[in-house]
Backbone as a chain_set.jsonl record, in Angstrom:
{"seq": "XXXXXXXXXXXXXXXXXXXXXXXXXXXXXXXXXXXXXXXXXXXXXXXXXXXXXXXXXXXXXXXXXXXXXXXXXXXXXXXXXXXXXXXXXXXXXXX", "coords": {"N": [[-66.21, -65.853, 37.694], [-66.177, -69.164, 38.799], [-66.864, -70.685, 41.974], [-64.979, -73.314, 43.578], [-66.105, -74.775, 44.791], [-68.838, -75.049, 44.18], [-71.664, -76.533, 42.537], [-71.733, -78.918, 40.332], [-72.852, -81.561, 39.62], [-75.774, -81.882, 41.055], [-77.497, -84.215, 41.466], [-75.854, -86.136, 42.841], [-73.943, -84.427, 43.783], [-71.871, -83.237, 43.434], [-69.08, -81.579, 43.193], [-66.835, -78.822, 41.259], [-64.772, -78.531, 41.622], [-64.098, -81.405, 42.288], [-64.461, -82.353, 40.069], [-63.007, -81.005, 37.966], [-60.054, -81.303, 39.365], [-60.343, -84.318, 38.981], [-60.088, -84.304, 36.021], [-57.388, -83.022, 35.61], [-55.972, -84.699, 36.553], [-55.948, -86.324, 34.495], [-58.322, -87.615, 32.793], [-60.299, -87.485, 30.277], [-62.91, -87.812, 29.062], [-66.335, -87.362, 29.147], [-67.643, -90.356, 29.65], [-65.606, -91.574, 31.183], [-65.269, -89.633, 33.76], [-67.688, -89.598, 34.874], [-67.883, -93.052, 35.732], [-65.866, -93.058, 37.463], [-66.489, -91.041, 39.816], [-69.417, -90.951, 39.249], [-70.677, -88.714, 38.196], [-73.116, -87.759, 36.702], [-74.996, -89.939, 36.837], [-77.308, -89.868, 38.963], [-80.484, -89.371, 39.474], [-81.519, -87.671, 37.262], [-79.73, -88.566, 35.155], [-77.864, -87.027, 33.971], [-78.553, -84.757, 32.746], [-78.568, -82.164, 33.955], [-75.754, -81.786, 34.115], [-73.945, -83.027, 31.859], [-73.143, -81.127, 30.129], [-71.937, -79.11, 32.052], [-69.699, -80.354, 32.502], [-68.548, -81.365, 29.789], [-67.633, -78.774, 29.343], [-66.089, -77.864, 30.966], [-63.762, -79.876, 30.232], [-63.101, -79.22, 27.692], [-62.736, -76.957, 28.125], [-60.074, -77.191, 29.635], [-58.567, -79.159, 27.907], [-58.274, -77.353, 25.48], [-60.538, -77.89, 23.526], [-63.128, -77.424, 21.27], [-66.196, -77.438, 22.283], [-68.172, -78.938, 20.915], [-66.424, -81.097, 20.448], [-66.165, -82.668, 22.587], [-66.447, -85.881, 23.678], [-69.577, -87.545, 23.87], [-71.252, -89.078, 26.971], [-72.859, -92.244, 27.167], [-76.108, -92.382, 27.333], [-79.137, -93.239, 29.474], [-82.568, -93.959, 29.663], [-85.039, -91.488, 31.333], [-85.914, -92.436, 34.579], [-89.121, -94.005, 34.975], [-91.8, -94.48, 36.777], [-93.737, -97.709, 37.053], [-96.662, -99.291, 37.898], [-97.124, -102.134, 39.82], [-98.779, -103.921, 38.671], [-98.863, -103.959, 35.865], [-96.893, -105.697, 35.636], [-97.342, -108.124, 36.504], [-99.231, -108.33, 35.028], [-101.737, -107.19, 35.378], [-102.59, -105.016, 34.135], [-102.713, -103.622, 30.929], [-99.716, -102.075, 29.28], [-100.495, -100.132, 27.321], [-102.331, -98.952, 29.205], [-101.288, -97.367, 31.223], [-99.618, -95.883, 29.632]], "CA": [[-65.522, -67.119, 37.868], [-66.766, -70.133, 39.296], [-66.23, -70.915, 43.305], [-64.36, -74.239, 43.639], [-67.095, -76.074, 45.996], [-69.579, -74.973, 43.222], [-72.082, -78.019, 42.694], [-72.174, -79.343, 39.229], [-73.751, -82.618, 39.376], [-76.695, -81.913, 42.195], [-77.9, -85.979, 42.148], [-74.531, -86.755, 43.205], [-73.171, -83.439, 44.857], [-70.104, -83.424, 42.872], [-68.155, -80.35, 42.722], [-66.122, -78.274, 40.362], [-63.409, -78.805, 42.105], [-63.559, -82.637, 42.213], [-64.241, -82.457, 38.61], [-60.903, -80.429, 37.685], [-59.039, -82.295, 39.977], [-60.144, -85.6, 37.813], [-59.1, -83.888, 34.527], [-55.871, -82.977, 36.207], [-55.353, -86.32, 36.692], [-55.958, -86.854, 32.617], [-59.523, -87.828, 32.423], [-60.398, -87.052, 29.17], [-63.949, -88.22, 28.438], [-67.259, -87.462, 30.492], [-68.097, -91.265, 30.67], [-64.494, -91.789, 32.165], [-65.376, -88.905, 34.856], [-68.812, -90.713, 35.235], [-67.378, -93.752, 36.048], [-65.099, -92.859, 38.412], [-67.731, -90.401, 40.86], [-70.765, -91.337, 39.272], [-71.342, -87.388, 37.865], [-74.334, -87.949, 35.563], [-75.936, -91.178, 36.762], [-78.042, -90.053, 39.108], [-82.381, -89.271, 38.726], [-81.605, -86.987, 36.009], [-79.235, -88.804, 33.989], [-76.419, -86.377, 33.559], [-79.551, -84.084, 32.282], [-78.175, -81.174, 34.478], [-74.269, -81.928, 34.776], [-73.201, -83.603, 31.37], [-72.769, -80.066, 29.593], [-70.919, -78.562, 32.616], [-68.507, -81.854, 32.758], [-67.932, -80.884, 28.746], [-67.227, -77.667, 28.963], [-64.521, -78.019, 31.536], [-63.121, -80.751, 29.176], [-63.145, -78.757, 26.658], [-61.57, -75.734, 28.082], [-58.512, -77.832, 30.009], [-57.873, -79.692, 26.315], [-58.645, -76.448, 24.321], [-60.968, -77.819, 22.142], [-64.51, -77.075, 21.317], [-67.5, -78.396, 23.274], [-68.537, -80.194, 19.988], [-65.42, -82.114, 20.148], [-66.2, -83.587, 23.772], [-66.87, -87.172, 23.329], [-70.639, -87.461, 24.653], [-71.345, -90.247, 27.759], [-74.237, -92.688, 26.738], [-77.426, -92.081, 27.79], [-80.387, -94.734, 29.753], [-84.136, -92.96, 29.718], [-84.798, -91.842, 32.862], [-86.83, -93.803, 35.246], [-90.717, -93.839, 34.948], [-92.64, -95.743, 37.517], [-94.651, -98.76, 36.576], [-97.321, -99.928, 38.497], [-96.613, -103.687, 39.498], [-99.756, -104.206, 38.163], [-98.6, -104.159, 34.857], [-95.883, -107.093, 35.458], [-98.305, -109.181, 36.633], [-100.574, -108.797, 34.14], [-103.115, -106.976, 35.497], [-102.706, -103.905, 33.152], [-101.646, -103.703, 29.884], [-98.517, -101.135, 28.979], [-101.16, -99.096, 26.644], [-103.73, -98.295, 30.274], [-101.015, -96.996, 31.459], [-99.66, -94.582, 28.859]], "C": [[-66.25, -67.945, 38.925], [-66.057, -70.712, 40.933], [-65.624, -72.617, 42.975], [-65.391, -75.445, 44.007], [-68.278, -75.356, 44.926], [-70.327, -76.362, 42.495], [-72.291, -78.59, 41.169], [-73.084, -80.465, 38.737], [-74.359, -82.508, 40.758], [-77.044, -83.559, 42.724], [-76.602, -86.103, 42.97], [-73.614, -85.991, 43.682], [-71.811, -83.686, 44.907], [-69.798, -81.538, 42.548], [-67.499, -79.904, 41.553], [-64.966, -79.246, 40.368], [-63.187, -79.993, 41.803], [-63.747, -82.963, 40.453], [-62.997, -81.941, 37.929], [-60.386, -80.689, 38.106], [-59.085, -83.996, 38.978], [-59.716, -85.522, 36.149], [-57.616, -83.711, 34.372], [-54.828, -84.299, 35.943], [-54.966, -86.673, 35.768], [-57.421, -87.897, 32.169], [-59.998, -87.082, 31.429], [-62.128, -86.986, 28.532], [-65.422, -87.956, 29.604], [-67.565, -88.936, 31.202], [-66.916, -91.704, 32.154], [-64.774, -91.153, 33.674], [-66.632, -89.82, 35.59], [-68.617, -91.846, 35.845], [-66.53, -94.026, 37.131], [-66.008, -92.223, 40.185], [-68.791, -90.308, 40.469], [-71.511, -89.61, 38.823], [-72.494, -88.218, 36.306], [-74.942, -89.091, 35.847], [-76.467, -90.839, 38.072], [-79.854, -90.008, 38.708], [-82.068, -89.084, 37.308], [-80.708, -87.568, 34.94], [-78.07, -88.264, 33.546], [-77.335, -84.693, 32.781], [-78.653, -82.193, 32.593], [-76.51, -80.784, 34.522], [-73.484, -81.89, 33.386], [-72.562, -82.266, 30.347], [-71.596, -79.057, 30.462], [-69.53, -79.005, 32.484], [-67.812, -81.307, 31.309], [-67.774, -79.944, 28.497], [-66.093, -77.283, 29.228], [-63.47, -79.019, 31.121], [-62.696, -79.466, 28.372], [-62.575, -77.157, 27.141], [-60.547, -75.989, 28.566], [-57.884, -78.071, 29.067], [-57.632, -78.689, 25.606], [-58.785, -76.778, 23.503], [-62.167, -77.472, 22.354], [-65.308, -77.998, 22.07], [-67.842, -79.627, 22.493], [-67.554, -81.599, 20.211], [-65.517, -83.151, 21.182], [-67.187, -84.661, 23.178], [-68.692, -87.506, 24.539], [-70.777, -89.009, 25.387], [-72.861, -90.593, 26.766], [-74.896, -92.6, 27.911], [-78.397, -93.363, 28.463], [-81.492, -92.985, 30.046], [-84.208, -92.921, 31.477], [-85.832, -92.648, 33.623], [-88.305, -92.966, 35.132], [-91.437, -95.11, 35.557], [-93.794, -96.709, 36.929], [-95.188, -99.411, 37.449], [-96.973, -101.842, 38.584], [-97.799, -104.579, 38.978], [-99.585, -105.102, 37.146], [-97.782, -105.213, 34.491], [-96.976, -107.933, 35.754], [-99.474, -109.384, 35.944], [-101.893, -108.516, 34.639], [-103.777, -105.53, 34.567], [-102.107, -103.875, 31.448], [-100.893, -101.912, 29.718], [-99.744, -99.783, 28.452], [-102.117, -98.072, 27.853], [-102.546, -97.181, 30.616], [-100.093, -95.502, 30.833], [-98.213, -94.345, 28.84]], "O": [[-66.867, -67.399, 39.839], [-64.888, -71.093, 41.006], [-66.009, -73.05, 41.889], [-65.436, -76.616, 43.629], [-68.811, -74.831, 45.904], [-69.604, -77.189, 41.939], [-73.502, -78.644, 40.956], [-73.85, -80.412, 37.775], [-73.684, -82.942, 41.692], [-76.934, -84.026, 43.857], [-76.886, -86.163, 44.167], [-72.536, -86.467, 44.039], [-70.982, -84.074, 45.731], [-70.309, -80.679, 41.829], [-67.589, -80.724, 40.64], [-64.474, -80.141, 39.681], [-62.207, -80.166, 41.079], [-63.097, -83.804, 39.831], [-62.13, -82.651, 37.42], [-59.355, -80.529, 37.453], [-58.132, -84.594, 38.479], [-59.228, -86.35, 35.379], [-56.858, -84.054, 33.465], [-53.738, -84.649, 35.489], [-53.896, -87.275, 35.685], [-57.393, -88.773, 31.305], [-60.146, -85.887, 31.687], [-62.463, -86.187, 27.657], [-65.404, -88.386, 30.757], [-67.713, -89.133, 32.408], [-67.102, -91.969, 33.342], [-64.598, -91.846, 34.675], [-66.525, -90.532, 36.589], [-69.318, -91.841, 36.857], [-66.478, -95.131, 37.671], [-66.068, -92.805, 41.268], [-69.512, -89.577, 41.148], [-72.682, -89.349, 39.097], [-72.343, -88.967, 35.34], [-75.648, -89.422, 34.894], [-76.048, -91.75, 38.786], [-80.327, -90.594, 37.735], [-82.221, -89.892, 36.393], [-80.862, -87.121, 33.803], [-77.294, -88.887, 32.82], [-76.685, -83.723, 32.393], [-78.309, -81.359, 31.755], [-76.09, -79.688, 34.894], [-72.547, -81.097, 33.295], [-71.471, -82.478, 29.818], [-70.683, -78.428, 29.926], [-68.508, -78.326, 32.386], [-66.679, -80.833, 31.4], [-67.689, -79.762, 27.283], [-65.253, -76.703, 28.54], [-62.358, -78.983, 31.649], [-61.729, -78.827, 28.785], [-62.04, -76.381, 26.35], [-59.658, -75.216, 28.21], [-56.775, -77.558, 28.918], [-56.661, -78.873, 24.872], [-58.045, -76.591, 22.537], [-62.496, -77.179, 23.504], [-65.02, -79.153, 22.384], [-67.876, -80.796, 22.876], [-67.894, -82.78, 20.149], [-65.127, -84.3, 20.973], [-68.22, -84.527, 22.521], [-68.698, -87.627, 25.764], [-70.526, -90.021, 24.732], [-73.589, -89.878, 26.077], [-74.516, -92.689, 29.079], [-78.337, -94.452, 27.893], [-81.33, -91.806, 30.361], [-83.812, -93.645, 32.391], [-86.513, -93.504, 33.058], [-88.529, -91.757, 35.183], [-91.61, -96.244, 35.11], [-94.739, -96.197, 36.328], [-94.47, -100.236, 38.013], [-96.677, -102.583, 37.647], [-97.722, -105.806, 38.9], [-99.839, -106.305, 37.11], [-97.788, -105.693, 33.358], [-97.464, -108.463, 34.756], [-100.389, -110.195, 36.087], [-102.903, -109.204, 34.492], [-104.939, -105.16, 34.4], [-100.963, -104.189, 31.12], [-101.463, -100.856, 29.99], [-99.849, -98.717, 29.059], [-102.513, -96.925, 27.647], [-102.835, -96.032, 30.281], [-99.961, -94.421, 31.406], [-97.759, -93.343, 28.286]]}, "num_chains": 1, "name": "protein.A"}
C-alpha cells in the first residue's frame, strides 16, 4: 500500500494524498484534478502522473482505467534557437 505523502506528480510535487482528498471532494476527471493543482502540466506533461491520477479514479468510482476520461495533451517543450524567429535559420537546420 501506498504512503499518503507518496509523490505522484514530481513537476508539481503533488501527493497521493492531495489527490484522494480531490476525488473525495467528487472530482471525477483527470483534467478537472489538473486544473485545480496543476497535476500533469508541468515539463513532462502529465507523462509521469496522468496514469497514477487514473487509476485512483478509477478505483474510488469502480470502474476500469479504460473508462477514465483522458486530460488533453500539448507536446512537450523543445527549445528553439531565436535564431530561427528571426530568420536566421530555417525550421529544417534545425531538425
Amino acid at each position: 500500500m501506498l504512503d499518503k505523502e507518496t509523490i505522484v506528480c514530481r513537476c508539481e510535487d503533488i501527493t497521493l494524498e492531495e489527490i484522494q482528498s480531490l476525488i473525495k471532494q467528487g472530482y471525477r476527471t483527470i483534467d478537472e484534478i489538473k486544473r485545480v493543482i496543476r497535476a500533469g502540466m508541468g515539463p513532462c506533461q502529465g507523462r509521469t502522473c496522468r496514469m497514477l491520477i487514473a487509476q485512483e479514479l478509477a478505483k474510488a468510482y469502480g470502474i476500469p482505467v479504460s473508462e477514465v476520461l483522458m486530460p488533453t495533451f500539448r507536446p512537450t517543450v523543445k527549445p528553439v534557437k531565436l535564431g530561427t524567429f528571426a530568420g536566421g535559420e530555417s525550421l529544417a537546420e534545425n531538425g
